[in-house]
C-alpha positions as CSV (number, residue, x, y, z in Angstrom):
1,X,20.7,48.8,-8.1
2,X,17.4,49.6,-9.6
3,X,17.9,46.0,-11.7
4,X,18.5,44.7,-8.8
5,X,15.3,45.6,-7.2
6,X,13.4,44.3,-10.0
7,X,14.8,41.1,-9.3
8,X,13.7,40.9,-6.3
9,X,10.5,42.2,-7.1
10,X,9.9,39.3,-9.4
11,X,11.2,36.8,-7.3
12,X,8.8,37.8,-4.8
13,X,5.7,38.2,-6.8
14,X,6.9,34.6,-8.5
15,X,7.0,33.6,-4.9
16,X,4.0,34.7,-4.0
17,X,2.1,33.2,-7.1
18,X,3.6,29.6,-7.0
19,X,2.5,29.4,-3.3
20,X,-1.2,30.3,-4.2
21,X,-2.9,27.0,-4.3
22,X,-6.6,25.3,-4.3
23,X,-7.8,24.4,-0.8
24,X,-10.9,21.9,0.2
25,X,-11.6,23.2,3.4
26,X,-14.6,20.3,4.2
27,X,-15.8,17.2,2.8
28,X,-18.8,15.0,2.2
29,X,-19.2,11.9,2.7
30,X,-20.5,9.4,-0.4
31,X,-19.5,5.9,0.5
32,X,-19.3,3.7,3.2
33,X,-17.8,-0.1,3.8
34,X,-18.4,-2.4,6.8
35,X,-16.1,-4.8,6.3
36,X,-16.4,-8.1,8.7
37,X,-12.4,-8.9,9.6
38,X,-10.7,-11.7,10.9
39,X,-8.5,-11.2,13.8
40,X,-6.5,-14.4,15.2
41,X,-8.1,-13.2,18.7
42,X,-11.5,-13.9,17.3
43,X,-12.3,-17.5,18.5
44,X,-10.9,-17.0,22.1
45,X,-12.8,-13.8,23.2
46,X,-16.0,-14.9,21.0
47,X,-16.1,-11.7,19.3
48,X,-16.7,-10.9,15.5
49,X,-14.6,-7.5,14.2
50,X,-15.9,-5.0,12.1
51,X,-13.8,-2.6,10.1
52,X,-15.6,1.3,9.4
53,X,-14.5,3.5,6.8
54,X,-15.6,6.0,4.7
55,X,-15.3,7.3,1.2
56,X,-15.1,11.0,0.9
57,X,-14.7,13.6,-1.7
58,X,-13.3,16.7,-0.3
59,X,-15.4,20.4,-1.0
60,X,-16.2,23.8,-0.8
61,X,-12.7,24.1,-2.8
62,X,-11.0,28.1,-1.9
63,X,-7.8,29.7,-3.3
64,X,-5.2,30.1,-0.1
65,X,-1.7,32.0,0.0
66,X,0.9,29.4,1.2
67,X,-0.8,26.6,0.6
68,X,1.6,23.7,0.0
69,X,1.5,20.0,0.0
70,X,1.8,20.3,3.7
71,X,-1.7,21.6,4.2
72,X,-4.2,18.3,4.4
73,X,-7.9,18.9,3.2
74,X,-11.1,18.6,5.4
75,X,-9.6,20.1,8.3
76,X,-12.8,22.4,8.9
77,X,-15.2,19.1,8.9
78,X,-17.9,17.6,7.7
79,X,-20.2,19.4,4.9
80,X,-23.4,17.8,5.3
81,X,-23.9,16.2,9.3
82,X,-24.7,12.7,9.9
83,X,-27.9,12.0,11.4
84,X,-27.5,8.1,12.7
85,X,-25.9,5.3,11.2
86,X,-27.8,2.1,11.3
87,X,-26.6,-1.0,11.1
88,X,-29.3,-3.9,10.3
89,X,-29.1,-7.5,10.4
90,X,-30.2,-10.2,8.3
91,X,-34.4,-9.1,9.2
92,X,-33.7,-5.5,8.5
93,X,-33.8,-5.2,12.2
94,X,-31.5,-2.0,13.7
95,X,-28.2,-3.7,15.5
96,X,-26.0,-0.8,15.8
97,X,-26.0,-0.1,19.6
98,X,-24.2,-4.0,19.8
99,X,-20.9,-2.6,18.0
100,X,-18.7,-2.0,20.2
101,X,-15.0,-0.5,20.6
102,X,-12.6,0.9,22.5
103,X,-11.6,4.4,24.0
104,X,-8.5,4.7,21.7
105,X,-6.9,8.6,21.5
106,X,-4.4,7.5,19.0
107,X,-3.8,5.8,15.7
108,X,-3.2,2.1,16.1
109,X,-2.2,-0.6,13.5
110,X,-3.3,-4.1,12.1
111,X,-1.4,-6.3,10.5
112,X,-2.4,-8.7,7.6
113,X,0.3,-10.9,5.8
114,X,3.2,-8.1,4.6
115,X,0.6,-5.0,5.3
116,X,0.1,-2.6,7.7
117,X,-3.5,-0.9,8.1
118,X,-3.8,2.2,10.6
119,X,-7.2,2.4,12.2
120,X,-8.8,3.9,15.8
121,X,-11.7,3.1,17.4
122,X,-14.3,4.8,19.8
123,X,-16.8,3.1,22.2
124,X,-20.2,3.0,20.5
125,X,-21.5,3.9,17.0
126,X,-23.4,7.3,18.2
127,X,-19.7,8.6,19.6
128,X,-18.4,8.0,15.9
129,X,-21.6,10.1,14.9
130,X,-20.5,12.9,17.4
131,X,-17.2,13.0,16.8
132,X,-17.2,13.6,13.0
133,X,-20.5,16.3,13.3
134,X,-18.5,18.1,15.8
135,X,-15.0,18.1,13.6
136,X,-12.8,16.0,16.8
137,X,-9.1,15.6,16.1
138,X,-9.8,11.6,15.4
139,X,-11.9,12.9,12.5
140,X,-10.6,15.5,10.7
141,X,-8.7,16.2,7.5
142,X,-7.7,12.5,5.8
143,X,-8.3,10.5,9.4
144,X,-11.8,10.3,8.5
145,X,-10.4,8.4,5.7
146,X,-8.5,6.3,8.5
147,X,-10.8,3.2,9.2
148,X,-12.4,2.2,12.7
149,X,-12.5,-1.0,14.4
150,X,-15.7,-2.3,16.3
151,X,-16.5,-5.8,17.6
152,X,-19.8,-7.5,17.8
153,X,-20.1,-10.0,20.9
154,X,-24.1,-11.1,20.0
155,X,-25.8,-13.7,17.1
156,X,-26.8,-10.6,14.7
157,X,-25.1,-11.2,11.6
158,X,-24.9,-7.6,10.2
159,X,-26.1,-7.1,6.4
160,X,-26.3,-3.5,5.8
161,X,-25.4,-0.5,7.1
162,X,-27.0,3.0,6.0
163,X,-25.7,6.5,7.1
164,X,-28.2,9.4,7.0
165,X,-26.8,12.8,6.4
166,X,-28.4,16.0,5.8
167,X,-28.6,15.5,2.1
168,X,-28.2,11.8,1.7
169,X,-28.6,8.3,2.4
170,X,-25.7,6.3,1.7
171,X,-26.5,2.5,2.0
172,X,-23.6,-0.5,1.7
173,X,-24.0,-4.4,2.3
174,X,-21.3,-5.8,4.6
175,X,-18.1,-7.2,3.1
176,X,-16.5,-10.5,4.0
177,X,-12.8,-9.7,4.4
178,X,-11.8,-13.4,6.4
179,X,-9.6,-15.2,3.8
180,X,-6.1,-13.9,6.2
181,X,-6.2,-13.0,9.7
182,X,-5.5,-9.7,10.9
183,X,-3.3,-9.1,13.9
184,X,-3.3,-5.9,16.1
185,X,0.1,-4.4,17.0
186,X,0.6,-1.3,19.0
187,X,-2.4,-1.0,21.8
188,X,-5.8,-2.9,22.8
């Protein structure tokens, strides 16, 4: 009996141990990519799409009991908060309050050739802005790694876009992405 008890006492500390993992509890953003899309709708509703995402490293790394492969990173936010996001234009002139999206709650998907990309979208730049500083379900863990779709309906060709954060500035160029056509599936 007393064996027996040891067993279990084993198997329960071994138990106990092998579910201890390492937990990143925020992240920080330290890329960004505009990417300019083609979407067989572009033509017909004279609109130019624009893909957001962000490259993250996760942080502020803690040891947590029952912490599996189940339990995604980020979920407490953002490290460092954005201030703005500006996007600028061929004359370095600020175009971000043209992008514009949709009110979309849930993930959606494009399709290009054999692949599938999931992406949301939100209405205006300054909601992506509040939305990640204030850790919204669209946001957190890996969906800020999900990118975000915005359209452009005006003759600003977009060259740059730079994110301030608290301890940062993160500038990219824009990337040409129109060789295949995306196609949306699911919503819009």
């Amino acid at each position: 009996m007393r064996t027996f008890i040891v067993y279990i006492f084993v198997f329960l500390m071994s138990l106990l141990l092998f579910s201890c993992g390492e937990y990143y509890s925020k992240y920080k953003i330290t890329g960004v990519e505009l990417k300019h899309i083609n979407m067989i709708d572009s033509t017909s509703h004279n609109k130019e799409y624009y893909l957001l995402s962000f490259n993250v490293e996760w942080c502020e790394p803690e040891i947590r009991f029952f912490t599996g492969p189940g339990v995604e990173p980020g979920l407490n936010g953002i490290k460092y908060e954005i201030h703005n996001i500006e996007i600028l234009n061929e004359q370095n002139d600020i175009i971000t309050k043209e992008f514009k999206g949709w009110n979309l709650q849930q993930m959606c998907t494009l399709i290009k050739g054999d692949n599938c990309y999931d992406f949301y979208s939100l209405q205006t730049i300054s909601e992506l802005i509040d939305s990640i500083n204030s850790n919204s379900n669209l946001v957190r863990g890996k969906n800020i790694e999900i990118p975000i779709l915005f359209y452009l309906q005006s003759s600003s060709i977009p060259r740059a876009i730079v994110v301030n954060a608290e301890n940062a500035e993160i500038r990219s160029t824009v990337i040409e992405d129109m060789e295949l056509s995306y196609a949306k599936k699911d919503c819009l």
